[in-house]
SELO-192775 format. One record per atom (N, C-alpha, C, O): x negated, z, y negated. Coordinates in steps of 0.001 Angstrom, whole numbers, padded with zeros to 6 digits, always signed. Each point is the difference from the previous one (the first is absolute). Example, Ala and Ser with C-alpha at 12.3 -4.5 7.8 and 13.67 -1.06 7.14 Angstrom:
-013190+007800+005690
+000890+000000-001190
-000900+000000-001200
-001036+000665+000019
+001386-001385-001069
-000820+000060-001190
+000770+000730-001090
-000509+000169-001108
// end
This chain:
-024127+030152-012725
-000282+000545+001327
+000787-000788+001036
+001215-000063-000186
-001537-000319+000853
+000856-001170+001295
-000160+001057+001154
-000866+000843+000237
+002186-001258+000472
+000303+000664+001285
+000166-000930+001201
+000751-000974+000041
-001608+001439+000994
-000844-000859+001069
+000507+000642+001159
-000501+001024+000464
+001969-001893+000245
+000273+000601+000802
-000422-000315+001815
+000637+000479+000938
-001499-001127-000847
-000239-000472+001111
-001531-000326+000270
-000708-000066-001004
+000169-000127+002126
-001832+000019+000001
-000281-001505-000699
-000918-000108-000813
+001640-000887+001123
-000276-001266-000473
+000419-000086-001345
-000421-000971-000629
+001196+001815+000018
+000456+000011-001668
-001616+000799-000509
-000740-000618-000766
+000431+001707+001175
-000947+000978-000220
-001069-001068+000210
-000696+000093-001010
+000241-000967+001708
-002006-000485+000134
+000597-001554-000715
-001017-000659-000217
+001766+000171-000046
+000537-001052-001013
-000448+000357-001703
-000577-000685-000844
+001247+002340+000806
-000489+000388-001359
-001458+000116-000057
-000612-000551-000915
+000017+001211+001802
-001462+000366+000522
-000439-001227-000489
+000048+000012-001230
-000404-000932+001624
-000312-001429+000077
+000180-000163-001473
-001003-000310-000643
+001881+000436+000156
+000467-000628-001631
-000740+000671-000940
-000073-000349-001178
-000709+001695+001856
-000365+000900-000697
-001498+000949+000163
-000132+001192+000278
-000945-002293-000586
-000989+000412+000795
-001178+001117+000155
-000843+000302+000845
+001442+000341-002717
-000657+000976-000459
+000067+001224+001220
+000698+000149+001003
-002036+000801-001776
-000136+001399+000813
+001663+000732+000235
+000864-000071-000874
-000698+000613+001936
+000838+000207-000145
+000335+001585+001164
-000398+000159+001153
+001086+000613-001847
+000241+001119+000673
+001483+000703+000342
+000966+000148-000749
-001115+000180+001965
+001270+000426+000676
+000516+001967+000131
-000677+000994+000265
+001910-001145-000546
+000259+001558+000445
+001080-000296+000963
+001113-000503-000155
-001824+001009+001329
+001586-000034+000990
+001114+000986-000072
-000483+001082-000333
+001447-001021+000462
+001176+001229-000129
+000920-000309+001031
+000137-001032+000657
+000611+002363-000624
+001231-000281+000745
+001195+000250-001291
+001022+000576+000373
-001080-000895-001562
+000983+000545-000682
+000162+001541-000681
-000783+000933-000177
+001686-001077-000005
+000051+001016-000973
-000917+000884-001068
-000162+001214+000127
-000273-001813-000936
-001107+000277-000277
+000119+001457-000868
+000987+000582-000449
-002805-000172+000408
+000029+000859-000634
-001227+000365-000874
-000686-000952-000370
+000419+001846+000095
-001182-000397-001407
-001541+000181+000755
-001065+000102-000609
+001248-000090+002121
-001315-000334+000853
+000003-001521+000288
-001044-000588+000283
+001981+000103-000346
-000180-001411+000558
-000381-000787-001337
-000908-000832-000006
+001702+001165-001184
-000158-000139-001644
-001756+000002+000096
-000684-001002-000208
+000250+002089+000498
-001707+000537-000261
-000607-001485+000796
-000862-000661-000579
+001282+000320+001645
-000661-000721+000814
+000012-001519-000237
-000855-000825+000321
+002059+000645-000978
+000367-001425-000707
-000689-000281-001767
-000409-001037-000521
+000506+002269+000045
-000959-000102-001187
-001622+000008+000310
-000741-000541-000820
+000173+001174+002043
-001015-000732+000085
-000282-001588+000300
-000982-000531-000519
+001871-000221+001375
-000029-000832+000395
-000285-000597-001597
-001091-000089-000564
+002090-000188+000175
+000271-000477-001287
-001491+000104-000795
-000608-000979-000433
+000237+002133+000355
-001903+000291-001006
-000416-001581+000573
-000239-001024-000640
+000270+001401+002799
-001334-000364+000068
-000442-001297+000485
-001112-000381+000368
+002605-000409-000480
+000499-001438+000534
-000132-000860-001546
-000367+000534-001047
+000718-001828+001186
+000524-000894-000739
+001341-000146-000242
+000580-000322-001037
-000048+000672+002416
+001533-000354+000510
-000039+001431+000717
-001053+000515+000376
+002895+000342-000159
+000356+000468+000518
+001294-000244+000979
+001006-000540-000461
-001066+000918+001696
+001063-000342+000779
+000318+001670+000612
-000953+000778+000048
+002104-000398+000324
+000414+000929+001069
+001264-000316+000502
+000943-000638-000470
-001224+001538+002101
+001083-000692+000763
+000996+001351+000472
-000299+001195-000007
+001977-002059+000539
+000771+001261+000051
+000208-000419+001314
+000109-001205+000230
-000029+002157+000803
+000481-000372+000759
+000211+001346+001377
-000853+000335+000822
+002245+000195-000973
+000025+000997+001211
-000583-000871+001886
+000604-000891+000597
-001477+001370-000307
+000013-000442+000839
+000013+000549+001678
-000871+000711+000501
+001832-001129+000047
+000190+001007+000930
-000431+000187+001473
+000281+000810+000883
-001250-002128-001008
-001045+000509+000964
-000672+001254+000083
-000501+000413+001046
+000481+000161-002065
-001100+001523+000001
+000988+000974+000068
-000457+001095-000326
+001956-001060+000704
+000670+000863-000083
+000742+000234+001497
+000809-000691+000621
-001460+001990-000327
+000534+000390+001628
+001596-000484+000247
+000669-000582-000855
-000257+000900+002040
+001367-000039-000092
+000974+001194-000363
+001199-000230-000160
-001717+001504+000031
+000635+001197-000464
-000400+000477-001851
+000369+000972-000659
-001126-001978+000352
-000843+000217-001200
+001601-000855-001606
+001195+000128+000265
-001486-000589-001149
+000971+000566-001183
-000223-001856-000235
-000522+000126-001108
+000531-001164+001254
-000487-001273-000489
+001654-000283-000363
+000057-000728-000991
+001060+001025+001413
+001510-000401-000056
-000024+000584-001905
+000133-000668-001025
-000351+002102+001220
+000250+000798-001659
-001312-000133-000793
+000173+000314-001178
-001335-000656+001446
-001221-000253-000416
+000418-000606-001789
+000529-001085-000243
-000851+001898-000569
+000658-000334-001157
-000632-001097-000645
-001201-000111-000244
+002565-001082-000137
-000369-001293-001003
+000791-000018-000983
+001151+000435-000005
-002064-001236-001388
+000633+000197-000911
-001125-001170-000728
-000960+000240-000733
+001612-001939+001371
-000826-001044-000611
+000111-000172-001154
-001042-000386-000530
+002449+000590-000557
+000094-000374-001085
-000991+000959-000533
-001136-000472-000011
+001229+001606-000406
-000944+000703-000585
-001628+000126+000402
-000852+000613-000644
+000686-001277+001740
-001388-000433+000543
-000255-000901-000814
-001189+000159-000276
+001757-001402-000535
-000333-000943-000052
-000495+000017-001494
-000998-000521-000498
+002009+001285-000069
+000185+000557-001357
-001715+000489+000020
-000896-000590-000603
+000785+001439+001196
-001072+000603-000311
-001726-000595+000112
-001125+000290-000407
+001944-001465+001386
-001850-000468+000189
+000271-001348-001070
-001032-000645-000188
+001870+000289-000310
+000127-000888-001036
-000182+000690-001488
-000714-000621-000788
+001279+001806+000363
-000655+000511-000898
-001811+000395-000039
-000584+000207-001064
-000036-000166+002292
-001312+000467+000032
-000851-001424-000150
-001205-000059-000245
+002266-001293+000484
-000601-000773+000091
-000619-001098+000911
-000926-000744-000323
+001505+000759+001367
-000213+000186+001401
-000080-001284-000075
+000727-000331-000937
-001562-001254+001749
+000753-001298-000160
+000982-000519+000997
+000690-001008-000152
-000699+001851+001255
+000795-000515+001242
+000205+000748+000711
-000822+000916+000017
+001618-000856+000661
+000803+000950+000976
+000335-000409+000900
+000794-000930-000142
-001230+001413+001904
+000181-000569+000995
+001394+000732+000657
+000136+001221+000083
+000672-002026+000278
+001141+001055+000889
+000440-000898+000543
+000948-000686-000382
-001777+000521+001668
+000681-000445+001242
+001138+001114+000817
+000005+001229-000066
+000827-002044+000757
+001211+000743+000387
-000912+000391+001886
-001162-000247+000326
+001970+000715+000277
+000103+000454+001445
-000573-001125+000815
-000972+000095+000748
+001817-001363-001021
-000209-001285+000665
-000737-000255-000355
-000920+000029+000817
+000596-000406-001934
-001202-000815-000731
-001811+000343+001261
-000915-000676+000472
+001434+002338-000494
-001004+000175+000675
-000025+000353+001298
-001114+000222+000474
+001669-000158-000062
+000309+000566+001555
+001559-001205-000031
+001044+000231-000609
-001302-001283+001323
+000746-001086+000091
+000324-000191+001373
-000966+000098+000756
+002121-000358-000205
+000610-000065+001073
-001054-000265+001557
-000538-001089+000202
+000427+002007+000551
-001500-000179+001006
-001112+000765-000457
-000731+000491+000860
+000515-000334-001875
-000673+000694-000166
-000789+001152+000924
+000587+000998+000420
-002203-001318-000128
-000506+000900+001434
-001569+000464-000430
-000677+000854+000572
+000286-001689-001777
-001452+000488-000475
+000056+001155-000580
+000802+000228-000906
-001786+000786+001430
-000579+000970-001075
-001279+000506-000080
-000409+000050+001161
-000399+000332-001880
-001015+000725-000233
-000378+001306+000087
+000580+000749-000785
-001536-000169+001648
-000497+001552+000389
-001080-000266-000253
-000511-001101+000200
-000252+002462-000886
-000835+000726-000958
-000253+001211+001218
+000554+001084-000179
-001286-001263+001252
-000622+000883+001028
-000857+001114-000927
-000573-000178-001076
+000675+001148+001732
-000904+000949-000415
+000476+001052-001113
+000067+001207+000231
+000256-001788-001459
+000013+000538-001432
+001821+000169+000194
+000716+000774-000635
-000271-001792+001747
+001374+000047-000327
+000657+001511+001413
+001118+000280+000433
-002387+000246-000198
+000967+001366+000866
-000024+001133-000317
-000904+000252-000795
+001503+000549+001068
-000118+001500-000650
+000856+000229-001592
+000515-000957-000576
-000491+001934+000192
+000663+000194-001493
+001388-000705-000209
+000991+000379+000625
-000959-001181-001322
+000809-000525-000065
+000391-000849+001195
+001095+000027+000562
-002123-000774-000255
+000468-001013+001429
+000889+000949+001070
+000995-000274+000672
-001855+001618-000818
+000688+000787+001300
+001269+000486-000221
+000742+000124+000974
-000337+000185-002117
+001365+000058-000255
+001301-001407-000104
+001187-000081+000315
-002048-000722-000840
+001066-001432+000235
-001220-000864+000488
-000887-000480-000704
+001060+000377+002243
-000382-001104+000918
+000034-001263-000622
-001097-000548+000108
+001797-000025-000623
+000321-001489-000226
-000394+000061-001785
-000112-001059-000617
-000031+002099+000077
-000325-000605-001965
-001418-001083+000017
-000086-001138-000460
-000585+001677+000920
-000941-000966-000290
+000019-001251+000392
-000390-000839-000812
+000691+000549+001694
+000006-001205+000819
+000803-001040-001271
-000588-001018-000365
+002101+001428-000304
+000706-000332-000836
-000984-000273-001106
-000264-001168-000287
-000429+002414-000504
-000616-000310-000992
-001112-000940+000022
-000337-000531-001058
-000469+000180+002500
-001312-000439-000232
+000770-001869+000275
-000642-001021-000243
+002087+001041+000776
+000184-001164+000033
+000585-000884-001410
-000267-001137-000389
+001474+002543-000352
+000282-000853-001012
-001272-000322-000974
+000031-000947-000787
-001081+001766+000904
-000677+000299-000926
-001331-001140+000034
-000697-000225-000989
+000546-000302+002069
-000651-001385+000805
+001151-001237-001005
-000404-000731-000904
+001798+000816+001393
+000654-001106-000822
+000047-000224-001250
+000309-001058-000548
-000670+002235-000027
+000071-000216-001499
-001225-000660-000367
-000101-001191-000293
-001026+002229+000337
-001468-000770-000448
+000401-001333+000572
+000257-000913-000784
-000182+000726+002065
-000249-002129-000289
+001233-000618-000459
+000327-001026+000597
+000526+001492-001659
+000923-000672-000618
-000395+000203-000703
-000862-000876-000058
+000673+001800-001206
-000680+000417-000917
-001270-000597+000134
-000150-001001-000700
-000529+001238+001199
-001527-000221-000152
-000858+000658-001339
-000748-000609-000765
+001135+002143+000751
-000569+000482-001403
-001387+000069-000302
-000721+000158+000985
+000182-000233-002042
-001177+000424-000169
-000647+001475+000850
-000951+000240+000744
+002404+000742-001527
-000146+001246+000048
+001101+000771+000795
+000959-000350-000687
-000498+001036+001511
+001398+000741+000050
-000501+001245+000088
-001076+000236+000548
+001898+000742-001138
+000268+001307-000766
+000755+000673+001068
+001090-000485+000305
-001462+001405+000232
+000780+001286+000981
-000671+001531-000702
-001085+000442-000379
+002673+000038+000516
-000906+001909-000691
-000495+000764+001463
+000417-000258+001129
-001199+001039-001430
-000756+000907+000964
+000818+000984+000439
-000351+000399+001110
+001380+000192-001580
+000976+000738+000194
+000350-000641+001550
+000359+000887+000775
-000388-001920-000324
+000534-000466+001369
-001836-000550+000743
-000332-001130+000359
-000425+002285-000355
-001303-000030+000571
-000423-000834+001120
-000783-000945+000092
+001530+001569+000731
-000077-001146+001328
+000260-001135+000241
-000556-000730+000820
+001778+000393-001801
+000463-001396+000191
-001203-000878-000864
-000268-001159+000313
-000510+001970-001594
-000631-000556-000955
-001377-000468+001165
-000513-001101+000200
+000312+002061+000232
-000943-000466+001508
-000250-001200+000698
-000896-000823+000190
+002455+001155+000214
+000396-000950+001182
+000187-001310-000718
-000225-000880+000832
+000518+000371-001939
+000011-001129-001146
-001597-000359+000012
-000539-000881+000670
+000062+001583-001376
-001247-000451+000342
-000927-000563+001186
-001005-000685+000193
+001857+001318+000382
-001470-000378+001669
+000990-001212+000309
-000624-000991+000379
+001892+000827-000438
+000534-001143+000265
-000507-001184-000514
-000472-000940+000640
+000656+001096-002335
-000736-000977-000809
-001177-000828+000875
-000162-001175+000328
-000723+002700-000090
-001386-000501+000177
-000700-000956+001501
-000928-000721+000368
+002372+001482+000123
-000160-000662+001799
+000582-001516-000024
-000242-000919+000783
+000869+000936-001633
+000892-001568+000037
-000669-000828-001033
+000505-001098-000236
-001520+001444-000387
-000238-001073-000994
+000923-000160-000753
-000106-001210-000200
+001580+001773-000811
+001010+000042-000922
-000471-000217-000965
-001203+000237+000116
+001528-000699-001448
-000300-000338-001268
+000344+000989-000798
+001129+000478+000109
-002087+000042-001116
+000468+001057-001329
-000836+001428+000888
-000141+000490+001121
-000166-000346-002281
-000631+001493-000064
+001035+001351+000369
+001171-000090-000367
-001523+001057+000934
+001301+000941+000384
-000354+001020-001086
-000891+000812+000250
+001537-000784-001478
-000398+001651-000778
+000780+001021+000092
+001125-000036-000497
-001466+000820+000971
+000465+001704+000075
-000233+000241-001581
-000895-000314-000785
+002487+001229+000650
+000350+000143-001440
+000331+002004+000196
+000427+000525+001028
-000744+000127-002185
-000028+001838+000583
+001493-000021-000116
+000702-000886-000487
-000385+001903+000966
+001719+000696-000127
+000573+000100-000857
-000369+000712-000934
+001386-001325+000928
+000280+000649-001946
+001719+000800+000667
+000985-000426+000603
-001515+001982-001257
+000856+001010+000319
+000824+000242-001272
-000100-000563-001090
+001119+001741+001570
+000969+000448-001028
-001013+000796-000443
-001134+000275+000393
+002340+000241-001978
-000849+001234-000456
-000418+001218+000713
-000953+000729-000273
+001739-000627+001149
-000239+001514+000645
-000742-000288+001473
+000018+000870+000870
-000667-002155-000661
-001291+000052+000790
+000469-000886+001493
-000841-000288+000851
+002652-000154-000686
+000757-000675+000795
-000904-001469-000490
-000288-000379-001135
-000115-000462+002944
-000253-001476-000462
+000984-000648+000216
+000755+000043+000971
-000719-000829-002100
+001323-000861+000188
+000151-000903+000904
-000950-000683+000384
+002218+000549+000100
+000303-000474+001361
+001864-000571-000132
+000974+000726-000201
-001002-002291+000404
+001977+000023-000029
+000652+000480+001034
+001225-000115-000011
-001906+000789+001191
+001081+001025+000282
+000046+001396-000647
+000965+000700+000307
-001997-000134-001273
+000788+000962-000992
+001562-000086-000437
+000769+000960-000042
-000412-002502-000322
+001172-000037-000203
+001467+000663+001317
+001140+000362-000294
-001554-000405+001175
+000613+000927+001096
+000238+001085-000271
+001199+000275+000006
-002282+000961-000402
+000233+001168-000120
+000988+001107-000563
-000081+000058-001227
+000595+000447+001533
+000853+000762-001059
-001234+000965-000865
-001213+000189+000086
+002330+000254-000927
-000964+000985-001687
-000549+001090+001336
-001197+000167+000229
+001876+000248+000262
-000436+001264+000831
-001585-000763+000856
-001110+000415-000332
+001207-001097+000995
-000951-000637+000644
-000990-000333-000553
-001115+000486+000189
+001529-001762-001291
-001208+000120-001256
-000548+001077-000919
-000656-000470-000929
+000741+001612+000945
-000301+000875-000139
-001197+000629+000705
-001027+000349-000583
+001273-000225+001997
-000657+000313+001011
-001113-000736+000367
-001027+000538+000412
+001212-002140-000577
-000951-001023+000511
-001172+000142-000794
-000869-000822+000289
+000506+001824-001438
-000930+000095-000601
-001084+000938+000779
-001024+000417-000542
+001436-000115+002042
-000590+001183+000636
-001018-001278+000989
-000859+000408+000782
+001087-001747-000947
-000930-000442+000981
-001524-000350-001088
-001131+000033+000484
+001381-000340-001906
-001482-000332-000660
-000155+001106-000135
-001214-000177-000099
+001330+001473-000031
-000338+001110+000072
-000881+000376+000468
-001027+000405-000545
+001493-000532+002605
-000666+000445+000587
-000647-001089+000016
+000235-000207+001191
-000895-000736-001508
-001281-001171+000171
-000626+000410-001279
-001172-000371-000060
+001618+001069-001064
-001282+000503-001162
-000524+001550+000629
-001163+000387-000113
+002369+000489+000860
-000518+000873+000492
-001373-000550+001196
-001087+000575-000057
+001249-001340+000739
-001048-000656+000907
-001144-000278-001026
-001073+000597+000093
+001285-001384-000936
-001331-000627-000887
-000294+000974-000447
-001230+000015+000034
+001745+001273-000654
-000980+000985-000394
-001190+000953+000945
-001148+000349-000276
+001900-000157+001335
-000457+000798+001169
-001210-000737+000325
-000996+000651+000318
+000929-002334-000366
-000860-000890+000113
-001147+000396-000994
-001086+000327+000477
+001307-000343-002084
-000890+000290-000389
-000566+001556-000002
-001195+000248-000163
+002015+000577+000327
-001015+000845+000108
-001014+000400+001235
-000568+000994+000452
+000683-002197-000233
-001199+000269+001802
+000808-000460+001347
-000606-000676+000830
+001856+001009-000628
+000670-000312+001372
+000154-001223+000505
+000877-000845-000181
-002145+000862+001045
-000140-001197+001106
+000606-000472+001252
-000127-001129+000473
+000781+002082+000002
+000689+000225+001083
+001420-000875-000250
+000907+000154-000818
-001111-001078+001821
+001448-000900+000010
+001247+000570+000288
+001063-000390-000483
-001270+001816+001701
+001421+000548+000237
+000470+000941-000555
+001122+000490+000120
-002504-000012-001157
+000745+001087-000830
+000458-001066-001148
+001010+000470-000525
-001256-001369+000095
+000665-000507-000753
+001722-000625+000061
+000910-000103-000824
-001098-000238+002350
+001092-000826+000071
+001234+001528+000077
+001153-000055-000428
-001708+001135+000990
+000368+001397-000108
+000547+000456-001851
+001107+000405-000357
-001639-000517-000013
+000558+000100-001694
+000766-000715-000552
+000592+000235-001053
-000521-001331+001821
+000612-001093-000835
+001457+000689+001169
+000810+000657-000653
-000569-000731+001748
+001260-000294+000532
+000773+001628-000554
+001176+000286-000222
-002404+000504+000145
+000450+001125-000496
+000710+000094-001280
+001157+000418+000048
-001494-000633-000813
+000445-000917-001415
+001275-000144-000118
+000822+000644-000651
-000646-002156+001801
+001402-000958+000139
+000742+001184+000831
+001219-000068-000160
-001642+001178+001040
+000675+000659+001048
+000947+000982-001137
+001111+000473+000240
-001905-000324-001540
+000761+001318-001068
+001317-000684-000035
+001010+000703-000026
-000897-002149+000022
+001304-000353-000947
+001084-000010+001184
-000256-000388+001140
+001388+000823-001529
+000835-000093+001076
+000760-001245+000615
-000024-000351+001179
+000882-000395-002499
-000199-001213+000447
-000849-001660+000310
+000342-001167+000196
-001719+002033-000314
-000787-001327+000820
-000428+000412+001349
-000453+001077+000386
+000784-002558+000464
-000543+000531+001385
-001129-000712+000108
+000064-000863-000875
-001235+000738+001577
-001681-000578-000366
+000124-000906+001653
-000131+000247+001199
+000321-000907-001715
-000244-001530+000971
-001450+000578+000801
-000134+000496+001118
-000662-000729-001979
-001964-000129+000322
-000612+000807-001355
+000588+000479-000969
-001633-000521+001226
-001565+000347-001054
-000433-000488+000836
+000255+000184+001191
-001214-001112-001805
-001701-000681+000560
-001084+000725-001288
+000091+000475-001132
-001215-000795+002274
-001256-000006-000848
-000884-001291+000614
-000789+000294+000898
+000845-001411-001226
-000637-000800+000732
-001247-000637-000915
-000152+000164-001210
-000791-001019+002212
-000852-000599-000815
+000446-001121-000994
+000821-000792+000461
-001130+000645-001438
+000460-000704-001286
+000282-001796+000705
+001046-000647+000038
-002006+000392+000290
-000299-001382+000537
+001006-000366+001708
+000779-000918+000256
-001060+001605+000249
+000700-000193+001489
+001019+000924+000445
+000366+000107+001170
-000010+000426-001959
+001222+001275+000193
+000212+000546+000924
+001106+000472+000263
-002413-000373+000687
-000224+000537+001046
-000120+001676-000317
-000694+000532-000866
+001567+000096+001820
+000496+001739-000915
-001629+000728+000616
-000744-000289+000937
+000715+001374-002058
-001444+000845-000013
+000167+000751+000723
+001151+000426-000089
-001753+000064+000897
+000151+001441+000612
-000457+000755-000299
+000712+000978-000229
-002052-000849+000025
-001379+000772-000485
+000189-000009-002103
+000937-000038-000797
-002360+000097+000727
+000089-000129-001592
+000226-000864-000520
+000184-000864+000857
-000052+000446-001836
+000020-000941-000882
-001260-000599-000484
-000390+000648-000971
-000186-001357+001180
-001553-000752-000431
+000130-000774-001225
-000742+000202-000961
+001800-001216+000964
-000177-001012-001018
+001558-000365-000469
+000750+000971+000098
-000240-001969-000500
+001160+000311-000954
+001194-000134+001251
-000026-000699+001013
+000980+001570-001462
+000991+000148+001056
+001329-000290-000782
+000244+000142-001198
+000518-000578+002196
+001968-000078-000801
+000643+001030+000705
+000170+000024+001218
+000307+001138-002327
+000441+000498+000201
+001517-000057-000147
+000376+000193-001156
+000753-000452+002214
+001281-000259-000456
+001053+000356+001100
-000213+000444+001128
+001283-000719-001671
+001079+000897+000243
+001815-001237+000295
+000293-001053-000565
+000454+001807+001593
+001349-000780-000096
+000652+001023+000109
-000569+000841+000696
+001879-000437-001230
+000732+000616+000280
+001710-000446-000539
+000196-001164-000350
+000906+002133+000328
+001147-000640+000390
+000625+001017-000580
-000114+001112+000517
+000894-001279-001698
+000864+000493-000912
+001733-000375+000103
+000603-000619-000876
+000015+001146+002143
+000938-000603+000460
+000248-001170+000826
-000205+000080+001211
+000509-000865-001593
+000049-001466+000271
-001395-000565-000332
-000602-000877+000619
+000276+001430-001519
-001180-001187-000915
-001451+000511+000175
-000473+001100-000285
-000189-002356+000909
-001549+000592+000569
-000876-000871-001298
+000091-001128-000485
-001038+002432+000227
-001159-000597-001154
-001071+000092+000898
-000036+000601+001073
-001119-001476-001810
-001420+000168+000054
-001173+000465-000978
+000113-000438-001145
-000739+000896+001288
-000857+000169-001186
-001642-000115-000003
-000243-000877+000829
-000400+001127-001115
-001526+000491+000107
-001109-000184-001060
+000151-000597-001066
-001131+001109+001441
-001536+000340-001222
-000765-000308+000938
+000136+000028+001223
-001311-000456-002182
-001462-000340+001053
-000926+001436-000446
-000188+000456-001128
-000231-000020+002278
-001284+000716-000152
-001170-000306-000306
+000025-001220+000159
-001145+001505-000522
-001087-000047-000084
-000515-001270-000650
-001110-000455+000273
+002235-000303-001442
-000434-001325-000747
-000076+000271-001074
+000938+000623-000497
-002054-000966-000290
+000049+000567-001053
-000350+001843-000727
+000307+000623-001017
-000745-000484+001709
-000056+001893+000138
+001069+000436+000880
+000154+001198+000236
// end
């Protein structure tokens, strides 16, 4: 497994290496969702690559990027036991280099929900996420759906810029007790993690209400905050019910497939979550 610390070390190997080839981006610390997302790569490539890299363009200025938990040795361990052939970890400079003034916005998909709570994440993600594909240049890169909007906003980026590699949305891979995994879980205290099981809850409480007939976007988004409102220590950021495709929020019924999802804030530590409506039954 070789470690590629710079964009010109990274499209040097590229170059040396011309097979199919597929990417998982990360910020570190991994966990057995990013594992899920790198073992697909691995099925569906010739070659596998994933990259580490906190990056702190997408991180407000009151937001956690200083304590944002790393832990490269055991990152490395792990995508080298799965098999991994290369590993990108550019540093701070490497990518954001002295002057530094370019960035990339994702209009539209990038406001509301998440955008509306951190102004500046997207802008961060749609730029590092622009630098990687043309260093990389993957066949394929791998993002989980668990981060919906951004999985969005990746895509329409891809598609507006002409970027290289296919964008695959990979499903959630949760704890046993129905929590999606996320490395700021590692934040939580036992008391908290405990509790944080009250946000997939209320999104299966939503998907059921869904199937048994309830079309109504505000009684839904109504059950769901109701849900997150039982637990004492979660406070509920948002509930959306938006259209699947343009995350433009429903007002009226629900017609065709909707994202139904959720942020909220377990102390210090803010999760995301969500389910799609109406895909699939």
């Amino acid at each position: 497994m070789e470690l590629l610390r710079t964009p010109g070390e990274m499209r040097a190997w590229r170059e040396a290496h011309p097979a199919s080839l597929g990417l998982t981006p990360t910020m570190g610390y991994l966990h057995e969702g990013h594992l899920a997302l790198v073992q697909r790569s691995l099925a569906e490539n010739e070659r596998s690559a994933a990259s580490i890299f906190v990056n702190p363009a997408q991180f407000g200025p009151n937001e956690d990027f200083e304590r944002y938990p790393r832990d490269e040795e055991r990152d490395l361990r792990l995508l080298r036991e799965l098999g991994v052939d290369a590993v990108y970890l550019p540093g701070v400079e490497a990518m954001y280099p002295e002057g530094y003034q370019t960035y990339v916005t994702v209009e539209g998909l990038s406001q509301g929900l998440e955008g509306g709570s951190r102004p500046v994440h997207f802008r961060g993600v749609a730029t590092i996420v622009t630098k990687l594909l043309v260093a990389v240049r993957p066949d394929r890169a791998y993002f989980g759906k668990k981060d919906a909007q951004q999985l969005r906003v990746i895509r329409r980026l891809a598609r507006d810029l002409d970027l290289p590699g296919e964008i695959v949305g990979c499903e959630t891979v949760r704890e046993a007790d129905g929590l999606a995994m996320s490395s700021r879980n590692a934040y939580l205290t036992p008391e908290q993690r405990a509790a944080a099981v009250v946000l997939s809850r209320a999104l299966a409480e939503g998907q059921a209400r869904f199937a048994e007939g309830v079309r109504s976007a505000e009684v839904l988004r109504l059950i769901v905050s109701g849900t997150v409102g039982s637990e004492p220590l979660a406070e509920l950021d948002y509930v959306s019910v938006a259209d699947s495709e343009t995350l433009a929020e429903i007002e009226g019924d629900i017609e065709g497939v909707a994202l139904l999802s959720l942020a909220a804030r377990l102390g210090a530590v803010r999760l995301i979550d969500n389910v799609t409506l109406g895909e699939g039954g």
